[in-house]
Every structure is written in C-alpha cells, then in structure tokens.
N, C-alpha and C positions, 0 to 999 in steps of 0.2 A: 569834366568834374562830376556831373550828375550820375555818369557811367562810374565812376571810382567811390561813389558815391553807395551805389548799389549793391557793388561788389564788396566795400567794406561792410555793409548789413548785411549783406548774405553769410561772409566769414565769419558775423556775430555770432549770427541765431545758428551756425553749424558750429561752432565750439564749445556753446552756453548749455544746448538741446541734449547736442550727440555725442560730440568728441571728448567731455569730462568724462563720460564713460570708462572710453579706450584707456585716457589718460590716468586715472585711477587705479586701473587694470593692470599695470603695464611693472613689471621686473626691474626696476632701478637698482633696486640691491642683490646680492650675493644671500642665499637664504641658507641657515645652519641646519644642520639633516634634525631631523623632529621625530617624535614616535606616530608611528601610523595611525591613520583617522580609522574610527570605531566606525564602522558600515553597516553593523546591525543591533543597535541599541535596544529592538524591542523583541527580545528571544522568549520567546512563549513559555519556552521549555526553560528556562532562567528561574521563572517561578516559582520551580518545585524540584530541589534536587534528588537525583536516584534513591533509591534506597542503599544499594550498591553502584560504585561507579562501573561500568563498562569497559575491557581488557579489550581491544580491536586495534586490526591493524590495516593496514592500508598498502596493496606492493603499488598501484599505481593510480593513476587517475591524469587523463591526459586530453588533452585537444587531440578530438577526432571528428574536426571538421578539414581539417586539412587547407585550411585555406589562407590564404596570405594578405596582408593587409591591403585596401585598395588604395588606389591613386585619383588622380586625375585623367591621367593616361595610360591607364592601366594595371596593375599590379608591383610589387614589391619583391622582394626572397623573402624579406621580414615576415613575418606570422602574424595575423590578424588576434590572435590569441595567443594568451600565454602559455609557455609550456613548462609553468611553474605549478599546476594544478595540483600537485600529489602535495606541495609545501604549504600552499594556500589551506587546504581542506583539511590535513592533520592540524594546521593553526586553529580551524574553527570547531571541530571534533574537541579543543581543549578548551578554547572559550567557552563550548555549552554548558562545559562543569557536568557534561555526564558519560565521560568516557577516559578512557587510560590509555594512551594510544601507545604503540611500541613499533619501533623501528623495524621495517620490512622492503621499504624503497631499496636501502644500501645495507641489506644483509649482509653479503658477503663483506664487504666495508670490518662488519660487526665481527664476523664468526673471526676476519682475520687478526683483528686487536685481541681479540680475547685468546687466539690460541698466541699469540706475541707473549699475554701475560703468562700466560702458563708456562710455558717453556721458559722465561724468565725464575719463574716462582722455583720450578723445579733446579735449576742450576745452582741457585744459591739456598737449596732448601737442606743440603746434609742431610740428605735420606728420609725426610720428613713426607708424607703425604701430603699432596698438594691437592686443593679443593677449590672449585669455584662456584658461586649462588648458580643455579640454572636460570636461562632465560623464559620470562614469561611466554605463555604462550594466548593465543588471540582467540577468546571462541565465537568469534564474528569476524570478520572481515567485510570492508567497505569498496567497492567498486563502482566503477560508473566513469563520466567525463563530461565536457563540453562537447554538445552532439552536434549544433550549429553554429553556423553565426549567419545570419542575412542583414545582408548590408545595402541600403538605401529602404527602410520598406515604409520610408515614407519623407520625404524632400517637399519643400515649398518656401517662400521669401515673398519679401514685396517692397515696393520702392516707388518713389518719387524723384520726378527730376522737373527744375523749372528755369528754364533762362540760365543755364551752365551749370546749375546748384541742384546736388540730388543727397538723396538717401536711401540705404537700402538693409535690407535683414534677409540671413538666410538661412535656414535649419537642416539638418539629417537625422536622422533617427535610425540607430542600428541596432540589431536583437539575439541576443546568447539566449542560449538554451542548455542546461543543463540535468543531467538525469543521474541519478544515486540509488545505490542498493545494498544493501545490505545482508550476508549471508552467512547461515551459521556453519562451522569448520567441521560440525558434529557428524552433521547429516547431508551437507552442501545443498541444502532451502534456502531458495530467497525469499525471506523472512517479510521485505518490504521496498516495494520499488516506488520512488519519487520521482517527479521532475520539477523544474524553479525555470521560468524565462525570467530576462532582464533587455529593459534599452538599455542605450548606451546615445544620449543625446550629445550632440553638436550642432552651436548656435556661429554664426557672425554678424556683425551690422558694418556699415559704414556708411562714412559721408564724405564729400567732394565737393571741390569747387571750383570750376575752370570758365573763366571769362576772361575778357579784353577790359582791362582798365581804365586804359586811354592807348593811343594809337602806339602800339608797338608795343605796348606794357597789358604781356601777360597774366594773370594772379592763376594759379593753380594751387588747389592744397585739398591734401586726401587725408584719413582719419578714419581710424578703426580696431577692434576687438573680436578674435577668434577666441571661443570656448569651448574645449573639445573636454566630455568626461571620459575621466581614464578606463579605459579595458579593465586594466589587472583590479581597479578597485570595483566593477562590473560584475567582475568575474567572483569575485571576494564574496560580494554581497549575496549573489546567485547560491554561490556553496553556500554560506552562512543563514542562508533562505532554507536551502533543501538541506540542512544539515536540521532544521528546528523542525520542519517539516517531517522530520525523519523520525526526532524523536517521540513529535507528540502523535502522530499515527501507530508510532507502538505502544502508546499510552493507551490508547483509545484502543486498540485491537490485543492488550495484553501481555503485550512482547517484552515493554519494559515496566517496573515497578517504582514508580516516585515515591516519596515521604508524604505523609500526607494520608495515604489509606486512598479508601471512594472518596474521600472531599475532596483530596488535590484529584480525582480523577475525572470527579463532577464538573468541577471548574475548567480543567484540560479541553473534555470535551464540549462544554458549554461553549467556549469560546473559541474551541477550532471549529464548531460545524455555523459557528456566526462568520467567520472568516470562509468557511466555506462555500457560505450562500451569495458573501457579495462578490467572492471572486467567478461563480458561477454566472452572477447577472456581465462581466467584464468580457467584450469581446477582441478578438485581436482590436490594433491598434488604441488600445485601452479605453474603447467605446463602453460605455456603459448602459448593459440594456436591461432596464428595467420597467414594468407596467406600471409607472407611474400616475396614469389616471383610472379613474374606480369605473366600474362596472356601470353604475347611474350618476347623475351629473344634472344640476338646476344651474340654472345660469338669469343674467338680466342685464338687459343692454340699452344705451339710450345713442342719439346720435339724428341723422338728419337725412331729410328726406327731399328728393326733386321731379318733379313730373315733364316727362316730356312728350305734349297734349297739342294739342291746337291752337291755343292761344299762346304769345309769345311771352320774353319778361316772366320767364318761370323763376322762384326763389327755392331758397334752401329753407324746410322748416323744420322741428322739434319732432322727434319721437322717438318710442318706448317699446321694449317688449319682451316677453318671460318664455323661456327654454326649460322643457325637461329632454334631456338627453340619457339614451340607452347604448352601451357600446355593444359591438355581436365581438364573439369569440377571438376572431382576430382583429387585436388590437387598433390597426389601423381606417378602421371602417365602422362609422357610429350612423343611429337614424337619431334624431330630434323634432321633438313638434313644436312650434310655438305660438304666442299669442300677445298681441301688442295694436299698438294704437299710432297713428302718426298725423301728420297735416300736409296738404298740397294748395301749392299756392300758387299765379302766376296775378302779377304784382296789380293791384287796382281793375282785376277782371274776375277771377275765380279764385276761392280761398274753401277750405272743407276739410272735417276729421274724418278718417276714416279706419275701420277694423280691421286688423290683416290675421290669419293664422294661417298657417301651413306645416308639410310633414316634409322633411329633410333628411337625404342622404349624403352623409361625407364620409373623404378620403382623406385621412392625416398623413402626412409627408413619412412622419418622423416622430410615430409613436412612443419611442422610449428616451426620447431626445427631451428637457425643459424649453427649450423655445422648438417652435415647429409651423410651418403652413399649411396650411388646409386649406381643400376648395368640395364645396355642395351645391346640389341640384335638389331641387324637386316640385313638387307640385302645394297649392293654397287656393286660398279665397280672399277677394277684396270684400268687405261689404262700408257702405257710407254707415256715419255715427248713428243713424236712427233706426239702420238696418231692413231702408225701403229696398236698396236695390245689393246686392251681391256679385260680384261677379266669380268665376275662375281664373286664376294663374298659373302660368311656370315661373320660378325663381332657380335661378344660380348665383353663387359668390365666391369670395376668395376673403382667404381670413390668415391673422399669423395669431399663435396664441403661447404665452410665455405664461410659466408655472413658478409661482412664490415657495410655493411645498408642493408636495404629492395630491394633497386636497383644495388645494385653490389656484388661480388660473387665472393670468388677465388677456384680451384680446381685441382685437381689431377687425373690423370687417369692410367689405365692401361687397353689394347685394345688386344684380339688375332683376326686375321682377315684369313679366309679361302678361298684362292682363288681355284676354279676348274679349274686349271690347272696345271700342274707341268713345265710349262716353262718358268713364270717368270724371270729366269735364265737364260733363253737360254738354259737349256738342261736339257732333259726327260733321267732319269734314273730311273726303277722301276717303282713301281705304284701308289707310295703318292705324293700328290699334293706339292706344296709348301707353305710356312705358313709365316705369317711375325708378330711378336711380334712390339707394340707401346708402347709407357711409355710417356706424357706429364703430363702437367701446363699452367693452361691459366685462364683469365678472363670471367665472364658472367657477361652481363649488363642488366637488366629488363625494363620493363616500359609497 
C-alpha cells in the first residue's frame, strides 16, 4: 500500500506541475483556415510613406541553400526551406506601402493572356483598331534568396528522474539567413545590398512515470508537448526584416524619398543608427556584448573574517572595507586598491582589530555578461588597530558579481590572505605563518 501509495503522489505532482501544459497544448478540435499571423508589426519604414510609391519587380528569389529538412536519422527529400520565397517577398514589398510590385515570376503566364485578349478583341472588333494599356515596366528590380540554413547551432535540455518519476525539457535552435538587393534596370547598379538572419526555435518537455505499485501492478504514464516554430513564418519575418531594412538604408543614403522632407529623414535615420548600435553589441547566438561596467568603479563590502593561528577555537568576526577600482583597456582585466578594517578572534584566548589595504589584480570571466565570476591576486599589508606592528601579505579570491544596471553591481567574495609572519597572534609556534580566511558582500558603483 505504501508503494501505491507513492506512485499515486508521484502521478499527482507530474500532472498538476507538467502534463497541464501538454494538455492545454494539445489539437482536440478541427481549426477553420484564418488569415495569416502579422510577423512584422514594427516596420520602420511604415512611419513614413514614399513620396512616390516604387514600380519593382521581382523574377525570382529562391532557397539556395540547398538543403533538406533534417531528421533524426538523417535527412528528408522535403526542403528544409521553402521554395515559396518569390510569393512571400512580393507579399512584403506590398505591406511596406512603399512599392508597386508587377508580375515578373510568371511572365510568360502574362504576355500569354494578354495576347488571348487580343486576338479576341480583334475577331469581334469589325475592322476597328484594337488597343491595349502597356504593361508597366520595373525600374528596380529586387533579387537575392535564403542563403542558409544551419541547423542545430545550438541544442541543450535537462532533467530529472527520481524513484521511476522524471522530467525533462529539450531545445534546438536553427538559423536562416537571408540576403536582398536591390538594382536599378537603368544602369544595372546595385543600388543596396542587405542581409536579415533569423532562428527558428524548437522546444519539448516531458514527464513520466514508471514504478511497480504493488506486486505485479505496473503504473506507467508519460506526458508531453513539442513546439516547433514554423520555417515559412521564419522565413516571412526574415524577408519582412530585410525588406524594411532595405528601405530605410535607402532613406538614409538617398535612394528613396519619404514624405516628410529632412524630418521624416531625421527621425529614419535617428532610429536606424540606435538599432544599428544594439545590433552591433549582438553576437552570434544572440549574446549580447556590451561594456557594461565604466572605466572607474568604488565599491564597499562588509562580511567576516577567520584566522587560522596557533591557538585553537578560531571564530568568525565582522569586517569592512572600501574599493576604488580601475579597469585597463581590455575589459576583462581590472587593478583595485583597498582599505578596511576587520577582527580576529579565537574564542577566550586572543581577540584584535586590525588594518588591512592592499593592490589587486583581476580577471572577469565574463565582461559583457550581467552576472559573472571573477578571481584576483595580489599583494597588502596587515597592520594592528594602533599600528605598532605591520606586517606584508599575498591575497587571492574568487568572487561572482551580478549587475542591477550598467552602474551598480552587487557581489560575493571569498578572500585567503597570507601574511609573512606567524605572529599575528602574538605567538610563534613552529614555522607556518598565520593565514586569515575573508567571506563578504558588498556593492560596486561605476561611472
């Protein structure tokens, strides 16, 4: 009983936790076709329409990555991309509201219906002249494709299992790349070359439960949700990226003319070259690398201190102390000096304040990173509170420091500190020196 027992708490806490998920997730009905989700709501170039709209045409735009969707086991015939790219991209050329796009994919298509009408026209025209409007013509034309696709460029999960009961989660992350240009029919100049990446994330989780209930009584039960983002809406967003991107660089370099004058072109460029600086700090895997802490940096830390001397029954006491830190050129490598105050105790024998400063060199893990570790060396001085006697030291530590903003910082440490002397204490026994272990917490402020 105790065993069936367990296994029904177990079935709890994975249905209550994990498996509403799935089950919420999950296709019970029949769903009526809908209009397509809007993928790029925030179009730069939206803001401000042409002065004149844009006559351009488009013959193709195609995946030329050549590559086929993957498997578990391999590959597919399927196409990991769509080969709908020419229909996708005249769709978003019309959503910018700053182009006229005209039929060039299935020309022939075209030239052939219109000469249909003619010859029509003419049959039943009794000798009349027959006329048709000309077809516009494109004095731009838009080329380019999907130039990649890398697929896994970055996979990881995690899980737990306990007594037959587990759970797990598991990610992919794949990445399109797409490139646009732009050329005029006049002169055949490319006018303006773009490129847009995009992921294309998929997640799953699940949970399970496999135990013996009672002698011969099984319980098994599994539970879970796969969420794979669609390519073709991937692929959408990418065009719809470098379609905006396309425009507002011809804003900014001349090529096209918005309403608006220099205001709308102030504002264009105002806001593409802010968009151009964060995506500069953005590196692959959409790390974000920015120099987040300033050049100079004070800081104040309090926390506790333990000597390890000659006499036994050593205690933890109270202390304090004030940092200015300097970063050098490259970000990850700072000197700091400081200066503070602590206590050494061991319990009903010796007790004493004593001065500490020292100069400090560190190595940050993870410069452009908000949480990060670090570890420093260097060299100080002990001296007692009255400052009869001094000694020298080495110190090393290891520290993690997480950042609230760009200008404040909070941190942890841990500090062993090596004085050349063993009398600290007031008494030389033997021939190892005495050692004093630090543990704080404090603030750093940047600017």
């Amino acid at each position: 009983m105790r065993k069936k027992a367990v296994g029904i708490i177990y079935l709890v806490i994975i249905s209550v936790f994990i498996s509403c998920g799935a089950y919420f997730n999950q296709p019970f009905t029949q769903k009526k076709a809908r209009i397509g989700e809007n993928t790029s709501p925030e179009f730069l170039a939206k803001k401000f329409l042409p002065a004149e709209k844009i006559i351009v045409g488009v013959y193709k735009f195609r995946d030329q990555t050549g590559q086929y969707k993957p498997v578990l086991n391999g590959s597919t015939f399927s196409t990991a991309v769509t080969q709908g790219g020419t229909t996708i991209l005249l769709k978003s050329l019309e959503e910018s509201g700053w182009f006229r796009p005209v039929e060039r994919e299935n020309i022939g298509n075209l030239l052939n219906e219109r000469q249909i009408i003619r010859n029509t026209r003419q049959e039943y025209a009794n000798g009349k002249k027959i006329t048709m409007p000309p077809l516009l013509f494109a004095g731009t034309i838009i080329e380019g494709g999907v130039v990649s696709y890398d697929s896994n460029i970055i996979t990881g999960g995690s899980g737990l299992r306990y007594f037959g009961a587990g759970v797990s989660n598991q990610y992919r992350e794949d990445r399109i790349t797409v490139y646009l240009r732009v050329v005029s029919t006049s002169t055949g100049e490319i006018l303006k070359n773009v490129y847009v990446s995009k992921t294309i994330l998929s997640q799953g989780i699940s949970a399970n439960l496999f135990r013996y209930v009672s002698l011969r009584r099984l319980l098994e039960v599994e539970t879970g949700v796969t969420k794979n983002e669609p390519a073709q809406l991937a692929v959408k967003e990418a065009i719809d990226k470098a379609v905006d991107v396309l425009i507002v660089e011809g804003i900014v370099d001349g090529i096209w003319e918005p309403k608006g004058g220099d205001t709308a072109k102030y504002y264009v460029k105002k806001a593409y070259y802010k968009e151009q600086l964060e995506s500069s700090k953005i590196k692959l895997y959409n790390r974000k690398q920015e120099e987040r802490r300033g050049k100079f940096g004070v800081g104040t830390s309090m926390g506790m201190s333990k000597i390890v001397g000659d006499y036994i029954n050593p205690t933890f006491q109270f202390g304090y102390d004030f940092k200015f830190k300097y970063r050098l050129d490259d970000p990850k490598f700072n000197f700091w000096v400081t200066l503070g105050k602590y206590e050494l105790d061991n319990k009903s024998t010796f007790h004493e304040s004593f001065i500490t400063s020292a100069i400090n060199f560190e190595y940050t893990f993870l410069p452009y990173e908000k949480l990060t570790p670090y570890m420093y060396a260097g060299i100080g001085s002990i001296s007692r509170k009255n400052l009869e006697d001094s000694f020298f030291k080495f110190q090393g530590g290891l520290g993690l420091e997480y950042l609230l903003s760009n200008k404040i910082g909070l941190f942890v440490n841990g500090e062993y500190n090596m004085p050349i002397t063993d009398n600290l204490d007031r008494q030389i026994v033997g021939n190892k020196n005495d050692l004093v272990w630090r543990f704080g917490a404090g603030i750093n402020v940047y600017f």
